[in-house]
N, C-alpha and C positions, 0 to 999 in steps of 0.2 A: 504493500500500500504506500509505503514513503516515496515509493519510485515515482507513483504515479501523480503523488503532491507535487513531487519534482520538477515534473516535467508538466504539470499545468504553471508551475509559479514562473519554470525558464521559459515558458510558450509569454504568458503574458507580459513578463518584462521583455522579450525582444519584440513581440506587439507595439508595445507602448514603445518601446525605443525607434520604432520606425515611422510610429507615426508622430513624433517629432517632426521626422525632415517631413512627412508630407504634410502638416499646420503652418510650415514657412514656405512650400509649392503653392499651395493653395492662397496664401495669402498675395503672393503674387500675381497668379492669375485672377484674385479678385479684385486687386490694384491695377487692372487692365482692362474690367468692362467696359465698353464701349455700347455704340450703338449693332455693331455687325457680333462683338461677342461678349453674349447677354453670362447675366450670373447663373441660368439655368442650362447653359452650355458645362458650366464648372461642375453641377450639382448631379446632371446627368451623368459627366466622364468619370466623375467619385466612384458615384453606382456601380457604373458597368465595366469601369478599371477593377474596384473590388470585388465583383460578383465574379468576373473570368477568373481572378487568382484563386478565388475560391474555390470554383469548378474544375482549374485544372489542381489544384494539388489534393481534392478529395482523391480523386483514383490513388494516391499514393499511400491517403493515410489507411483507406478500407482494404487495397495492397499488402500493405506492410503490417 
């Protein structure tokens, strides 16, 4: 069972440490809306940038 604490505490801390860099991407690209690129162009790519990671590294973890 420790193991398995282990490895939720190391999955969440590198979580969180990644999305650092992406709260300073994002902040970026929201300091760039304009009229051609709306803040629901930002809100959309989040989604479906996170959803695809998602999807592909299931196969790995139901896998392994």
């Amino acid at each position: 069972m420790s193991g398995v604490i282990t490895a939720i505490s190391t999955g969440a801390a590198a979580f969180s440490a990644t999305n650092i860099d992406d709260f300073v991407i994002l902040t970026l690209f929201f300091s760039q809306v304009n009229v051609k690129f709306r803040k629901w162009h930002i809100i959309l790519g989040q989604y479906a940038g996170f959803t695809a990671l998602v999807m592909v590294s299931l196969p790995g973890f139901f896998g392994g």
